[in-house]
N, C-alpha and C positions, 0 to 999 in steps of 0.2 A: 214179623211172625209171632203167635204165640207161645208157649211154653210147648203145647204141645205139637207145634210146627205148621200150623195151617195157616193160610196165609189168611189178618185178621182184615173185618170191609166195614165199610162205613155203617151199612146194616147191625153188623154184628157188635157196635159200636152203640146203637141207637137201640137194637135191645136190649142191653145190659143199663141201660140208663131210662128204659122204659119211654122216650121219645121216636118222635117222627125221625126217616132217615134225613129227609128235605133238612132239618133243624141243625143236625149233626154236621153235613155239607156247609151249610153256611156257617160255622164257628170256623171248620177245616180250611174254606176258599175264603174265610174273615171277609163275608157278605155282611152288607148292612141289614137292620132290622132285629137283630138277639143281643139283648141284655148281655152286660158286661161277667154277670155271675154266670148265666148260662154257658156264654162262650167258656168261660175257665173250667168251669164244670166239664164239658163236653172235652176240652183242650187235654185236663187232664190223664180224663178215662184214656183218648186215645195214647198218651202215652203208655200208662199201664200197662196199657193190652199187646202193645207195639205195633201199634198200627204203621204201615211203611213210611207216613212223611213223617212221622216222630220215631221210627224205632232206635234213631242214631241217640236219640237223648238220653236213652239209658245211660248211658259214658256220663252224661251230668252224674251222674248217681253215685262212679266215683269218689266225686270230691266230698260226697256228703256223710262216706265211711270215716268210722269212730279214728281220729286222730291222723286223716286226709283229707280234710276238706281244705276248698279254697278257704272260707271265713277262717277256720283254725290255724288255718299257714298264713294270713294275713289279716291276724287279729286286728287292727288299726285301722284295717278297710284302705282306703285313698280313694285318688281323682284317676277314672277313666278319663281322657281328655278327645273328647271329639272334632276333628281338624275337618272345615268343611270350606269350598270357596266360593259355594253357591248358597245364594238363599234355597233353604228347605220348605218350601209349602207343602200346605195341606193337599193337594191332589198329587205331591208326591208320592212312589210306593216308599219313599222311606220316613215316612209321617208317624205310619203305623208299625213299622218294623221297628224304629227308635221308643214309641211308646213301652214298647213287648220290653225290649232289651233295656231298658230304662227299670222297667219293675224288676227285673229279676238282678239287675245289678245291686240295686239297692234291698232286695234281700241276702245278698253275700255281703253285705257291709260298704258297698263302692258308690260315690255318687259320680256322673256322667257331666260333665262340664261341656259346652259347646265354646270353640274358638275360629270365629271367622277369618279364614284366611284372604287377605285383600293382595287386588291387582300387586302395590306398591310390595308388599310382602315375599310374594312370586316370582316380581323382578329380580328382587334382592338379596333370592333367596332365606328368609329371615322368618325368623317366629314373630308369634304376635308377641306384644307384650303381656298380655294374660296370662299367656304359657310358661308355668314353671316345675320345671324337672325335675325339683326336689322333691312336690307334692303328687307328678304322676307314676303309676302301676302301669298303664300299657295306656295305647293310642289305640282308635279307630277313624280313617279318613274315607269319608265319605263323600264323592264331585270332589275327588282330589286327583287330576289327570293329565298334571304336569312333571313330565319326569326326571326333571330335574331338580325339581323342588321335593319327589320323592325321592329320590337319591336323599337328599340329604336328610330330609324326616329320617330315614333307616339308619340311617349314620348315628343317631344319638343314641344308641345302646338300651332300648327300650323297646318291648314287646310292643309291633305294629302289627294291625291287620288292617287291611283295603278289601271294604266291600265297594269290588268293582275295582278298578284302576285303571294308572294309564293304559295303552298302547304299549305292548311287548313287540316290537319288532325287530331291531336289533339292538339294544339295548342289555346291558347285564338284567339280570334278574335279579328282583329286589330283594332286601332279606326281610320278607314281612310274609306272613299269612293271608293268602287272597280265597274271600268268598268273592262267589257267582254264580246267580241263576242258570238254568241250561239255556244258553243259547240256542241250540243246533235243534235239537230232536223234534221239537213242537213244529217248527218252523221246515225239517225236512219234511213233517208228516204233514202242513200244510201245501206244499209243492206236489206233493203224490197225493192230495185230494183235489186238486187242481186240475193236474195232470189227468187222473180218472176220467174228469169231469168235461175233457179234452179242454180246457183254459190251459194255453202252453205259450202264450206271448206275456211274459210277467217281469216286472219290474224293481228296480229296487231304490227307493229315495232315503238319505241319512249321510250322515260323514263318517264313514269308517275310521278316520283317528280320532273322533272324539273319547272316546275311553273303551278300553277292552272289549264290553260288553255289542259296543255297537261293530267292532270288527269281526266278534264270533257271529253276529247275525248276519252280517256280509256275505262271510263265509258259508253259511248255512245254506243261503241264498243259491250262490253260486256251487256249493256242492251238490247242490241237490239238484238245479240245473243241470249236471254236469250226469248224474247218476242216471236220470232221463234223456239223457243225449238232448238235452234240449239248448238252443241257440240261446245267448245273452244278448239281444240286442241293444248295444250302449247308446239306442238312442234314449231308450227307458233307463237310463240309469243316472241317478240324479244325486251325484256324491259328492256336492259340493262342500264346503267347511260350515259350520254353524253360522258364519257372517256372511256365508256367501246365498243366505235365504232369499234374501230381493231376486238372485242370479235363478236361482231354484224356481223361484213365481215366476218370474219371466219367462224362464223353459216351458213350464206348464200352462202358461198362458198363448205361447207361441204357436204351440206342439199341435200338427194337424193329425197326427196318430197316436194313438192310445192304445197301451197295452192290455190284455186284458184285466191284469190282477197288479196294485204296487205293493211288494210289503213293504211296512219303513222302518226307520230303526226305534221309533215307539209310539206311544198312542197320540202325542202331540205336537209330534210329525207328521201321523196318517191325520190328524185333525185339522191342523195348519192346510194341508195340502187338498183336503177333501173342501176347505173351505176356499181356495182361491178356485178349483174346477166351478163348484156352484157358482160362482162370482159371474164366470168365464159364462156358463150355461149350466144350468138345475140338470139337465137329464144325462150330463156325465156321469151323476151319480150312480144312473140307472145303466150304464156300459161299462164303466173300471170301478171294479171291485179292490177294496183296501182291507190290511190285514196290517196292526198296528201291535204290541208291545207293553204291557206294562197291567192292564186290563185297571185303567184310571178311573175314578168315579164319572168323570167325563166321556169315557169311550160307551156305557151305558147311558147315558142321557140327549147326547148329542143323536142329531137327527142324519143319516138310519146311522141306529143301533153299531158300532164298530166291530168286525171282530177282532181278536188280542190274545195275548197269551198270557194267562195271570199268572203271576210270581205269588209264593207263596209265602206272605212276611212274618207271619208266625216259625214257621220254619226256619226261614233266613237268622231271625232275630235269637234261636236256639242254637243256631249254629254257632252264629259269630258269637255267642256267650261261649261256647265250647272253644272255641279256636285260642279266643283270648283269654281265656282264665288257665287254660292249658298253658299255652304258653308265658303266665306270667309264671306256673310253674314250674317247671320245663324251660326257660330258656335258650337252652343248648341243643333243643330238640331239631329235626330237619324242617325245612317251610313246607307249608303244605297249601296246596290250592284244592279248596271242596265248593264242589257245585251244588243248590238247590233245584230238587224239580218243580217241573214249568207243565201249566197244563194249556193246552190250546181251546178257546173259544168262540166258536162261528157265532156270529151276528146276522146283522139286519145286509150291511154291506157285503156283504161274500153269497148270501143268500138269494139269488137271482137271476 
């Protein structure tokens, strides 16, 4: 909202800086094609203005009060240490969310260390040897979704945040700060444009215990089913575990019915999966419609067009600056789980 309470728009965003609205959109949904100064440029005003995906970042603002800031309260800076157990590639959405968060750490004085946490590591529970505790301010784990191994990261008396985590199911709850995109709401508002559109035999492919995020989309899934009176049928449901893919192809290669729509739990799933149908026959394409997660540089390029639900890594990456720099202040403070919003977008595949 603005100062004088009106709710501010991307328009009103793109006047004030005398630019196209189209231009403004793409720094906000961090679309390819705008220069690095423009996006910042753009990135800023909307904070300003408090445009609603940045209004929470005022609270930065905070720390940058005469004899409250983070840098003043941790003159000396330190190592953020980033615990990760998967390689991070570039068509990951956390490529660019780590860039975001990588700049602004090192404007409060912090550098961002990356430490690859390996299989043997996991077993043994154990730090890498890289990691040392006397030179880190706080942790962020990212593909860090074994919960025992999180157990013990929280255990060493250091501000943690997990963007994304394990599997909460009965398990204590960790002491660390957990970001998370919305799961739910994109994804029930896909099901009732579905549902509309009478497409009511829909599927769901992914492993709901691979990490938190992929169990909220499950969820989603099936709540929304559920809100439609609509039947699950588990012949479309394709939840095997991440190594049980070959089991997954096989089903899909097997399966003499097709449901109408699958969502999966993200874009390189619905991409995997769209790719063994074509294998199977090209004009599956053109009968089961896919709706995948993450809105990848892949889910645009790939033939038809995917649709997804893009996370917003500018956002995210503002968040989890707030969560952690709060909490390296604040220690004693309660955990907090905050979600970023998730916009849904139809494609080439849904469109049919």
């Amino acid at each position: 909202m603005s100062e004088n309470g009106k709710k501010v728009t991307i328009q009103d965003i793109a006047d004030s800086l005398g630019i196209s609205r189209n231009t403004v959109s793409k720094a906000i949904n961090n679309s390819e094609g705008l220069a690095d100064a423009t996006r910042e440029k753009i990135l800023q005003r909307a904070v300003e203005m408090g445009y609603k995906q940045f209004s929470y970042v005022s609270t930065l603002s905070q720390f940058n009060q005469a004899g409250n800031s983070v840098a003043n309260l941790m003159a000396d800076g330190g190592e953020i240490a980033l615990l990760s157990s998967a390689l991070l590639s570039n068509s990951h959405f956390v490529s660019l969310f780590l860039d975001k968060f990588h700049q602004e750490c090192a404007q409060l004085g912090f550098t961002l260390t990356m430490h690859r946490i390996t299989p043997e590591n996991l077993q043994n529970r154990e730090l890498p040897i890289t990691f040392d505790t006397s030179k880190i301010k706080g942790i962020m784990c990212i593909e860090m979704f074994d919960y025992a191994y999180s157990q013990m990261i929280c255990s060493l008396g250091l501000p943690v945040l997990y963007v994304d985590g394990p599997v909460r199911k009965n398990g204590e709850p960790l002491n660390a700060d957990i970001l998370l995109m919305n799961n739910y709401t994109e994804i029930m508002r896909f099901v009732n444009l579905m549902a509309e559109r009478g497409l009511t035999r829909i599927g769901f492919i992914g492993d709901p215990n691979h990490c938190q995020s992929f169990m909220e989309r499950y969820n989603a899934f099936r709540l929304a089913m559920f809100n439609h009176d609509l039947p699950v049928d588990p012949r479309f449901l394709l939840t095997g575990a991440d190594k049980d893919l070959p089991l997954i192809a096989e089903k899909l290669e097997s399966m003499e019915d097709y449901p109408d729509v699958f969502i999966c739990a993200n874009d390189f799933v619905a991409i995997e999966a769209m790719q063994m149908l074509a294998k199977k026959d090209r004009g599956l394409l053109q009968k089961v419609r896919f709706l995948g997660f993450d809105d990848s540089h892949e889910s645009r390029i790939f033939y038809p067009t995917l649709s997804t639900i893009h996370i917003h890594t500018q956002v995210m990456a503002f968040s989890a600056l707030h969560l952690l720099m709060s909490r390296i202040k604040e220690p004693a403070m309660d955990y907090r789980t905050l979600y970023a919003a998730t916009d849904l977008i139809l494609r080439e595949s849904t469109e049919f």
